[in-house]
N, C-alpha and C positions, 0 to 999 in steps of 0.2 A: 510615601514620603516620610507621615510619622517613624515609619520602622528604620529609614534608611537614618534619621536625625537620631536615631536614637542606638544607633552605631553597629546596626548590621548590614552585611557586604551589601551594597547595592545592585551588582550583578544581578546574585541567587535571587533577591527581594523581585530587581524587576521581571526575571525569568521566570518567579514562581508566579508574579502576577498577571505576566501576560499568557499563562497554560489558559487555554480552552475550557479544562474543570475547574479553574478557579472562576466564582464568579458572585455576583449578589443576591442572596435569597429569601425575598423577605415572605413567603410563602412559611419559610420552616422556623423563621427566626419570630411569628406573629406568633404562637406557641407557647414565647417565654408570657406573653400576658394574657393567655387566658385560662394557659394548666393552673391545674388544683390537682396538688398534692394530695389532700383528703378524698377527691374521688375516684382515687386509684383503690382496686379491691385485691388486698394483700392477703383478704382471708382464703384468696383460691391456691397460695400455698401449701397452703394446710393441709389439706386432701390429700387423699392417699397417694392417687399416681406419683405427684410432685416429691413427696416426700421420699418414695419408691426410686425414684430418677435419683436423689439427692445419695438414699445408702446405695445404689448402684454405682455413682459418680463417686463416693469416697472408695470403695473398693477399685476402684477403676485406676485410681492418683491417689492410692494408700501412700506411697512413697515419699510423691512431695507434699501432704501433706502433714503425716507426721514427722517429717525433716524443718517444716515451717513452727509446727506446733513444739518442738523441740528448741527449734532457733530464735523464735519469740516469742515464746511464753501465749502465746493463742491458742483457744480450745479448737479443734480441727472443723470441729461440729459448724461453730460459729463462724469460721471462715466459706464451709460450707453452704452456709445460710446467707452471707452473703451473693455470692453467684447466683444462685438460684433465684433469689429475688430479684437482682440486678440484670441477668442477661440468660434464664433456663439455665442456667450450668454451663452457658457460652453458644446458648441455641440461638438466641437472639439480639446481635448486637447493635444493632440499628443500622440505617441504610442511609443517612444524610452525610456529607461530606465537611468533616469534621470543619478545616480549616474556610471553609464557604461559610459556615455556623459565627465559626469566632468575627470571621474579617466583616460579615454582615452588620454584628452586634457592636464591631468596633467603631464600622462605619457613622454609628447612627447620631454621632456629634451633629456631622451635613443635615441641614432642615430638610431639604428635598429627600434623602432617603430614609429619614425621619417620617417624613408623610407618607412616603410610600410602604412603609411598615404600617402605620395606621389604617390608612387605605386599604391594604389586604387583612386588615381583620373582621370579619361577619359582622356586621351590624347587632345584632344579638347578644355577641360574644365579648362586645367593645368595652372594655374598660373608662371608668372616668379620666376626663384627659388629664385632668390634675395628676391623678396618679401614673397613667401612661406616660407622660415628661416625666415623671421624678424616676421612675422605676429604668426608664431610657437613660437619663444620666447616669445613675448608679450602676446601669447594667452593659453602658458604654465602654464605661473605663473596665468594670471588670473581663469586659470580651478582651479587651486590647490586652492584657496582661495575659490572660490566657492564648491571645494567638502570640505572643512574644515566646511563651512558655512550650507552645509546640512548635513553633520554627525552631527554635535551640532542641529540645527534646529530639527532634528526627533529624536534625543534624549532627548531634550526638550518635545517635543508633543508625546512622545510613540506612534512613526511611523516606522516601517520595511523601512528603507532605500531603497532596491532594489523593495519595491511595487510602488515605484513614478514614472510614466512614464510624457514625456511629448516631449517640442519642440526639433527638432534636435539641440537647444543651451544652453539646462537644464532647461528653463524655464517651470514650473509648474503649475497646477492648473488654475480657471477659469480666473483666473487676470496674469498668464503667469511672476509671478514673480520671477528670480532667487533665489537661497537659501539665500544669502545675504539680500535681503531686506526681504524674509520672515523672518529672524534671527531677522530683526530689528523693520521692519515698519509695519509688516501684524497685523492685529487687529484680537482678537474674535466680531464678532458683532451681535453673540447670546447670549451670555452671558452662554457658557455650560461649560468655563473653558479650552477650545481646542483652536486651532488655527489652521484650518482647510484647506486651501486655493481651495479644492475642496468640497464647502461648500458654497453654494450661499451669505448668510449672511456674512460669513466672509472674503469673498471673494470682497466684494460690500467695505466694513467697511477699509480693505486694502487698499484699491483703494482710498479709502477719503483722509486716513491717509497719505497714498506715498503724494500725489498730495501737499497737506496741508504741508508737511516736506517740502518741492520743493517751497514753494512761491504763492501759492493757496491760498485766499484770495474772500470771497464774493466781487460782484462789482471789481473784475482787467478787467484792458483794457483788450481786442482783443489781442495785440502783446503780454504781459506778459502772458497773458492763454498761446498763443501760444509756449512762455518760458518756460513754467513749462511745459506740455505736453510731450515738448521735449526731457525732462528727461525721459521721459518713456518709447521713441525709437525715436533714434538721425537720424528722416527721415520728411523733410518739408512736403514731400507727406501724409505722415501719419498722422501729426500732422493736416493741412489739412483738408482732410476726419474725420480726427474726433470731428474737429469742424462743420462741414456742417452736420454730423450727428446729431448732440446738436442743432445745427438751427431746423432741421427739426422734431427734435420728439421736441422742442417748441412749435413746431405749433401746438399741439396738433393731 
């Protein structure tokens, strides 16, 4: 109803909502309050294989990658280093269905599906309620923007909305970028007319374009790379490892 007042067709709204695979999930959406970012281990990057898959994967997309590294001033390394950390170089994109993700989180204005978010979370695992309400508000409105952001996005690209699966936090495709920035920042970097994000090409061309909107700039210091990276997941740890990765696939 929010979507239809806020002036998309009502038809496609109610046909998208009465699919079978759309539905409420608060199993994947209980996730957003108990991940930690810090005990994610980014140092298993590092390691040889990984790094092995990553110069195999530049040789593999030499093309569109230094066609990106050309067209936005992005070192290829570090677009490399991206992927890898984000989805294996596209081995792993998650398996939750993206627009289930957002409409859940958007849902959770409703007290009742409010509780039932709480309710599936382990006792263990449960967050103080004070903070569970506040982090539900804040994290309300941001789903709803972002399912606003991917209805429009795969109406744009003639994409079935419920076939996008991805991270437990909507993030999509090989570069894991919310619908929001695919709406804005994701590039074609085939040039086939689509804009694809599970799509190696345009996937790579994305990742320039983000970085390059952020502050991205051939030749920035070490701390400014650092800066802008940042935008792309607000973790020191991460940003980090994905500089030691760009060192190390330099080295040839």
């Amino acid at each position: 109803q929010q979507l239809i007042q806020d002036g998309f067709n009502p038809e496609k709204i109610n046909a998208l909502f009465a699919s079978e695979q759309v539905f409420f999930t608060p199993s994947g959406v209980s996730s957003f309050f108990i991940h930690s970012e810090s005990s994610l281990d980014y140092d298993q990057f590092l390691t040889s294989k990984p790094i092995a898959n990553a110069r195999g994967y530049m040789k593999t997309h030499k093309e569109s990658l230094d066609l990106a590294e050309k067209t936005y001033g992005v070192d290829k390394t570090v677009i490399t280093a991206i992927l890898l950390v984000e989805t294996r170089l596209g081995g792993y994109l998650g398996k939750r269905t993206v627009i289930n993700t957002l409409s859940t989180m958007a849902a959770l204005t409703d007290d009742d599906l409010k509780e039932r978010i709480w309710n599936s979370i382990p006792d263990k695992k449960k967050p103080q309620r004070e903070k569970f309400e506040k982090k539900v508000q804040r994290r309300s409105k941001w789903g709803y923007q972002e399912l606003k952001a991917l209805i429009k996005y795969t109406d744009r690209e003639k994409i079935v909305p419920e076939s996008i699966k991805g991270s437990y936090a909507g993030a999509m495709g090989i570069s894991q970028f919310m619908p929001s920035n695919a709406l804005t920042l994701a590039k074609d970097g085939d040039n086939d007319g689509h804009i694809d994000l599970f799509n190696h090409a345009d996937a790579i061309s994305s990742v320039a374009n983000y970085l390059k909107h952020h502050g991205w700039k051939p030749g920035i210091s070490r701390q400014r790379q650092h800066e802008v990276l940042f935008r792309y997941n607000h973790s020191n740890y991460y940003v980090d490892t994905l500089l030691k990765i760009s060192d190390k696939l330099k080295e040839g």
